[in-house]
VMD Tcl script that draws the C-alpha trace (Angstrom):
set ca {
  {53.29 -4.01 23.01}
  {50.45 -4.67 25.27}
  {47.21 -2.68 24.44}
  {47.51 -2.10 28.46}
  {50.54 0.05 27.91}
  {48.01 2.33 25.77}
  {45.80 2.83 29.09}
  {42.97 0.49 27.75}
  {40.20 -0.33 29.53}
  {37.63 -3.19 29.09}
  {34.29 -1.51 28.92}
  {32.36 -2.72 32.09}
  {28.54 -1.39 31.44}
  {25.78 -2.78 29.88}
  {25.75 -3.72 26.29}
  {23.07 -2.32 24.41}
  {20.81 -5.93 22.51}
  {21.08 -6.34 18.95}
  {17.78 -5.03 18.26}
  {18.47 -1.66 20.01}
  {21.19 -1.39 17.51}
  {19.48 -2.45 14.79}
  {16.28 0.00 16.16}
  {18.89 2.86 16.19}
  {19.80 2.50 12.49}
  {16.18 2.43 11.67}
  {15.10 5.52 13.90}
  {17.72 7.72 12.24}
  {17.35 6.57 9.17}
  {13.60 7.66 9.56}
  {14.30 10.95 11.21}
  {16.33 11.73 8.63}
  {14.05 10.71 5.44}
  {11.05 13.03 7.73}
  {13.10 15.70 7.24}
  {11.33 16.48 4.01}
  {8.42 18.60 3.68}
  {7.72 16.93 -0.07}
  {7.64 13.46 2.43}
  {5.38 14.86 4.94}
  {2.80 15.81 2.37}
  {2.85 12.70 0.95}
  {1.85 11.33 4.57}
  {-0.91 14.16 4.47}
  {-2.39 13.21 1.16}
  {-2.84 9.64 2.88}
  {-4.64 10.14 5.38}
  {-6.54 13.03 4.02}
  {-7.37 10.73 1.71}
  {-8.93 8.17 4.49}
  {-10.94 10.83 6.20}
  {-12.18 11.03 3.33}
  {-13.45 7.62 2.60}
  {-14.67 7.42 5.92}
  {-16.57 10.24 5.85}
  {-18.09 8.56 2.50}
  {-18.74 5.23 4.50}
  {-20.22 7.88 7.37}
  {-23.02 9.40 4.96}
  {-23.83 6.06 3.66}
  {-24.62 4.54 7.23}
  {-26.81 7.68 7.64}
  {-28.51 7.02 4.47}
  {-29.32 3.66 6.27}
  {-31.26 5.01 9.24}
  {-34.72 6.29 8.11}
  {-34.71 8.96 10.85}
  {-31.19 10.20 9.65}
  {-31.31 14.11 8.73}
  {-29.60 12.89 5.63}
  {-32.42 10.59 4.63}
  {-35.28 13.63 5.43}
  {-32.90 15.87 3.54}
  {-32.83 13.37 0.83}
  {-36.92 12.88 0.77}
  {-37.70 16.38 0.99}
  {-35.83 17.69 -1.63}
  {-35.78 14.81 -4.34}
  {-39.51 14.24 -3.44}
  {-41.59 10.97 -3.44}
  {-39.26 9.15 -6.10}
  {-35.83 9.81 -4.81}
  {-37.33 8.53 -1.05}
  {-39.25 5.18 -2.44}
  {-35.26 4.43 -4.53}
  {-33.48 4.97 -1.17}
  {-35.81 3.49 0.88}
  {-35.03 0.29 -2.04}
  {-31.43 0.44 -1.56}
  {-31.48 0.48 2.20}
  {-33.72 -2.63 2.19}
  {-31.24 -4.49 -0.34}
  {-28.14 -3.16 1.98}
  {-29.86 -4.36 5.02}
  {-31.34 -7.82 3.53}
  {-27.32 -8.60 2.10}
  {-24.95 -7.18 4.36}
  {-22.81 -9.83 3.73}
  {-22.84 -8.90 0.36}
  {-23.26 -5.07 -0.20}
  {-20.90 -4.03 3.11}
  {-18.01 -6.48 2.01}
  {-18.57 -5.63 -1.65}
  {-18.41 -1.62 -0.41}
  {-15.65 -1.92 1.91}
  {-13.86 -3.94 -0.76}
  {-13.99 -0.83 -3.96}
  {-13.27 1.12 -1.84}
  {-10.40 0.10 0.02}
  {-9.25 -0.82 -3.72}
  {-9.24 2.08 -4.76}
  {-7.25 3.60 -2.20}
  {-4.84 0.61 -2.31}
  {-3.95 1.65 -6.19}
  {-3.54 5.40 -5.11}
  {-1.45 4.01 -2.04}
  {0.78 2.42 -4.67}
  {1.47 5.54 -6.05}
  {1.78 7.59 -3.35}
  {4.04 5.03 -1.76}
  {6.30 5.28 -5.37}
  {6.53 9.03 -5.10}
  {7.55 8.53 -1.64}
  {10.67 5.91 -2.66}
  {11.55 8.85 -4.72}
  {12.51 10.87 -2.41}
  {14.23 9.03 0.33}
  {15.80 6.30 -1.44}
  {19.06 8.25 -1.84}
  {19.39 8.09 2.17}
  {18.92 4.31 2.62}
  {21.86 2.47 1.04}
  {23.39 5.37 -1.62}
  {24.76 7.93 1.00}
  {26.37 5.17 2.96}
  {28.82 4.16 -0.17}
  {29.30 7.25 -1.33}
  {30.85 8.01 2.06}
  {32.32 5.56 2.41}
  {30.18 5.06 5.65}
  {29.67 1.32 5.61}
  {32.59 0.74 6.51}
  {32.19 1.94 9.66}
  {29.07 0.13 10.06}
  {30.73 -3.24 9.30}
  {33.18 -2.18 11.80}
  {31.17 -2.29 14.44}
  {29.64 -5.08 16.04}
  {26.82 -5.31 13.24}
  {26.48 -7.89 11.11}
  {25.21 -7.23 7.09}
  {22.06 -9.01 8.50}
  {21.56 -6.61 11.24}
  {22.89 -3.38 8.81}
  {20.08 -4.45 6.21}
  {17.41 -5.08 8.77}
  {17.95 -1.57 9.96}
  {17.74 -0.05 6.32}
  {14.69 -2.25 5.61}
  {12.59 -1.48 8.55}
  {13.18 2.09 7.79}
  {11.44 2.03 3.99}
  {8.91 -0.76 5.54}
  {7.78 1.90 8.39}
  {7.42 4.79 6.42}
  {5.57 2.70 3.65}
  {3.58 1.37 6.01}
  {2.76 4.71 7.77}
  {1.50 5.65 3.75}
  {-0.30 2.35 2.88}
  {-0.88 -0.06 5.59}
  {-2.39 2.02 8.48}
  {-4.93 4.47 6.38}
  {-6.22 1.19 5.58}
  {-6.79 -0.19 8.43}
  {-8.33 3.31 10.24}
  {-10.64 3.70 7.22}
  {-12.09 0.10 8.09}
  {-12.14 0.60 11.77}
  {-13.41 4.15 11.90}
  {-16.06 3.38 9.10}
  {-17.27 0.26 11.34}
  {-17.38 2.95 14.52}
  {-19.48 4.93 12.71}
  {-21.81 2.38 11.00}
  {-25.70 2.50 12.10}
  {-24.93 -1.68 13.08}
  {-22.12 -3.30 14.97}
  {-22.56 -6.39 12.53}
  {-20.59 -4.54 9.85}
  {-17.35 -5.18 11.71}
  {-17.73 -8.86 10.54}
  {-19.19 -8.50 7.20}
  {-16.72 -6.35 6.27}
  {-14.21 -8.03 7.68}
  {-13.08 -10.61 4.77}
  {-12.52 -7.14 2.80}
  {-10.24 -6.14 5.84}
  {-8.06 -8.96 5.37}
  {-7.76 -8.36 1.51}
  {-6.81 -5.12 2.20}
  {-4.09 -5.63 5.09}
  {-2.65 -8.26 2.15}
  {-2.45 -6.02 -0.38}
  {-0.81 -3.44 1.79}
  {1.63 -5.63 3.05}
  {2.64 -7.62 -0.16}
  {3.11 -3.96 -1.86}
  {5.20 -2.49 1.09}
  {7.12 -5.71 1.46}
  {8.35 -5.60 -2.49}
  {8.80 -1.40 -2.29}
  {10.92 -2.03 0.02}
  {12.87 -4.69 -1.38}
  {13.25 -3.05 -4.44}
  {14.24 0.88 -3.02}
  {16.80 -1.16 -0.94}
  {18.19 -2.72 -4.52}
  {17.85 0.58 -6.09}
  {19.84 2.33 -3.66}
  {22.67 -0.59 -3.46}
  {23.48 0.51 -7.15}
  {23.51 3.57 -7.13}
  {26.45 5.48 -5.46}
  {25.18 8.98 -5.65}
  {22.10 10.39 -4.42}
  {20.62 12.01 -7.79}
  {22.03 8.19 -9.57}
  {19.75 6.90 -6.92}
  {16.45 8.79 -7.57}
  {16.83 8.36 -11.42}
  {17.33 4.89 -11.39}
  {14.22 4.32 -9.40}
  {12.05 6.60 -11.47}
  {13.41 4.29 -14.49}
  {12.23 1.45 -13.01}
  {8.92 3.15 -12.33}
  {7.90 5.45 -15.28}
  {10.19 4.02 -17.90}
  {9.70 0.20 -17.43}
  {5.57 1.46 -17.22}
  {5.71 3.11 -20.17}
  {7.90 -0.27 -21.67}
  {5.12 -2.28 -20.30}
  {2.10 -0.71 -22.26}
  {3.88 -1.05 -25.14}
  {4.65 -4.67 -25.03}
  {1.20 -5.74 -23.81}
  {0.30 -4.29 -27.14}
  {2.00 -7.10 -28.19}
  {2.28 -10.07 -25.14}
  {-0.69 -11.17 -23.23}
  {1.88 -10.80 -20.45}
  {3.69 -7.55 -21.65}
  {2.38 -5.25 -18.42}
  {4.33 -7.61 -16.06}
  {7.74 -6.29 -17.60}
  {7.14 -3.64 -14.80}
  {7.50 -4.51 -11.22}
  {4.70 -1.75 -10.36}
  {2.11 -2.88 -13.04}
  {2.43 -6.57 -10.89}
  {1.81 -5.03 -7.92}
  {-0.94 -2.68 -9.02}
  {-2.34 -6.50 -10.66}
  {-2.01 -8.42 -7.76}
  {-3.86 -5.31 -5.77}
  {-6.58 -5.99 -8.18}
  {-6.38 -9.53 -7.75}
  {-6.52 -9.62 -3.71}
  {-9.37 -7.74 -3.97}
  {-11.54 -9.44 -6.74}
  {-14.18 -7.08 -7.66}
  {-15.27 -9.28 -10.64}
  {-16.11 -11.58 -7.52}
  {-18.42 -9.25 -5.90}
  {-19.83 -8.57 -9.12}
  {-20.67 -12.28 -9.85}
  {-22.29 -12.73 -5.84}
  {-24.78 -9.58 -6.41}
  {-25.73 -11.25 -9.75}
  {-26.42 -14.06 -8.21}
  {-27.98 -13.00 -4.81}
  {-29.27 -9.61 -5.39}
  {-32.56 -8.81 -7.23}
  {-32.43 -6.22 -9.99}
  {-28.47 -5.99 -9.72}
  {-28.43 -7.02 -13.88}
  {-30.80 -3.96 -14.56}
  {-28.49 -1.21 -12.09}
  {-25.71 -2.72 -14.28}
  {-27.49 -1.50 -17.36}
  {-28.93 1.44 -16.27}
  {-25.12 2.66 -15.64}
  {-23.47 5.14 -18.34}
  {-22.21 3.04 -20.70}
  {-18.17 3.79 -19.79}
  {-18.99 2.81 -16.43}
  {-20.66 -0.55 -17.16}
  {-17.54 -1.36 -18.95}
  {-15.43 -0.72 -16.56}
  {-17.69 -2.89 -13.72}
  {-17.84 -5.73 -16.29}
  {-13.99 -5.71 -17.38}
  {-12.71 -5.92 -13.74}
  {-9.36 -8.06 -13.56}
  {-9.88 -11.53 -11.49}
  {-6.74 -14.04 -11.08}
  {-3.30 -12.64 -10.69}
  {-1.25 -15.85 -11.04}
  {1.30 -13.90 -13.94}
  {2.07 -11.02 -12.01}
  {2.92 -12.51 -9.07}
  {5.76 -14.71 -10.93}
  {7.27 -12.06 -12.30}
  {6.84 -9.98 -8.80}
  {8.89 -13.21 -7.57}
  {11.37 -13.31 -10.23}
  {11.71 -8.93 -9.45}
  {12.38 -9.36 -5.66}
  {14.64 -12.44 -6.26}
  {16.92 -9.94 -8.58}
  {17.06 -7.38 -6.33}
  {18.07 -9.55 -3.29}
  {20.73 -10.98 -5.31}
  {21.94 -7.20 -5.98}
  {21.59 -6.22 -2.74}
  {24.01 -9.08 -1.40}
  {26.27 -8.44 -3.89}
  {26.61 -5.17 -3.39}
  {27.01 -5.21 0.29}
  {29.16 -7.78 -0.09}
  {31.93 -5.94 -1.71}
  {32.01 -2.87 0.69}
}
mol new
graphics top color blue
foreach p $ca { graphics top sphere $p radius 0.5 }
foreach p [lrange $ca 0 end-1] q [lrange $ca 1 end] { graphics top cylinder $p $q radius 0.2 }
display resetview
């Protein structure tokens, strides 16, 4: 019988482009994961966090300019001693830009890179039911790969929505702290010397949102319920941490058994702190005696920061290439 006979008619308006379909799986998808007020306060701790740095960044530009109120505050109440040691650290921040801004910009910025990672984990948490999960436990994939979407354009969707949010958590406190911070600085040349630690820090914010969301998308492929989904990725995160210190008890290379330990590494890595570290040695008077005049766990911890990054990154590799296969496969079958 002809479809004709069933009073069809050809639809005659404009189709909507691939990427508006693939921009309207993302959108809800995003909508949908907002919903949460657990989500949104994740967001909040973010950029809270930011401000805060930048306000940090703020008083230590003010330190910089001798007519500050924060430097007369500073003399009047310290007295004679606490003026002629500021007035010595401005000098050595304004004689080495190149070296004290990047090397500021840079621990800081790494620091809020490893509490991104974590923040950006508790995030996963809670919307990774609502990426691939719901959709096979409804059964609602089916629909999707009824329609004129491919699995290409189905998994874009999904994987702009974790990328975005992720992003929203990581990538873009990040940047505002550097940009606000360089507003804000007593000298317009900070926006270049701190602009090397800029780049390390867009790198480690996309390389960590890049494999989150790789991974929440694998995590949510194999699970079909939603609570399935959530435990499975705090396995992979707590468990497989708590696997990892035990081996590297053991294995040089025993943290690496967890995909978040590698990224929290290669955080460290992008950044290299023991880098900065060896340039004020070798650049900045009296650096060797600050070192020792530190407490004693501090020192440590300035001496024992983590250079190269070459292990973690393999096994980051061999992680994502796992959960790409999964993801296929799973798709695949629906």
């Amino acid at each position: 019988m002809s479809i004709r006979a069933h009073d069809y008619e050809h639809w005659r308006g404009t189709s909507t482009s691939i990427w508006r379909r693939r921009w309207t799986i993302m959108s809800y998808g995003m909508r949908l994961c907002l919903r949460s007020k657990l989500l949104r306060g994740i967001f909040a701790i973010a950029w809270v966090s930011a401000l805060s740095v930048v306000a940090f960044h703020f008083l230590i530009g003010q330190l910089l300019s001798t007519d500050s109120a924060l430097a007369s505050f500073v003399a009047n109440t310290f007295g004679r001693k606490a003026k002629a040691i500021l007035d010595g650290v401005t000098a050595w921040i304004l004689l080495y830009p190149e070296i004290t801004v990047d090397g500021l910009f840079r621990i800081t910025l790494s620091l809020l890179s490893l509490l991104y990672v974590t923040l950006c984990c508790l995030a996963v948490a809670l919307f990774v039911p609502k990426l691939i999960s719901q959709d096979l436990s409804s059964r609602a994939i089916l629909i999707y790969n009824s329609k004129a979407l491919t699995r290409t354009d189905y998994l874009a969707g999904k994987f702009g929505i974790v990328f975005v949010l992720l992003g929203g958590i990581m990538i873009a406190p990040l940047a505002f702290v550097w940009f606000a911070s360089n507003i804000l600085s007593p000298d317009w040349s900070f926006f270049w010397h701190g602009f090397s630690a800029l780049l390390r820090a867009m790198a480690a914010g996309v390389v960590t949102v890049l494999c989150l969301s790789v991974l929440a998308l694998a995590v949510s492929s194999l699970a079909r319920k939603s609570g399935a989904a959530t435990a499975l990725w705090i396995v992979l995160w707590l468990v497989t941490g708590f696997v990892a210190e035990a081996a590297s008890r053991v294995l040089p290379w025993g943290r690496c058994l967890s995909p978040i330990n590698c990224l929290r590494e290669v955080t460290r890595g992008l950044f290299d702190l023991r880098g900065v570290m060896e340039s004020a040695r070798a650049s900045l008077p009296f650096f060797e005696s600050l070192l020792k005049s530190l407490p004693s766990k501090a020192a440590v911890a300035v001496e024992s920061v983590p250079g190269g990054a070459w292990m973690p990154v393999l096994f980051l590799a061999g992680f994502l290439g796992i959960s790409i296969l999964a993801i296929n496969k799973r798709i695949s079958n629906e």
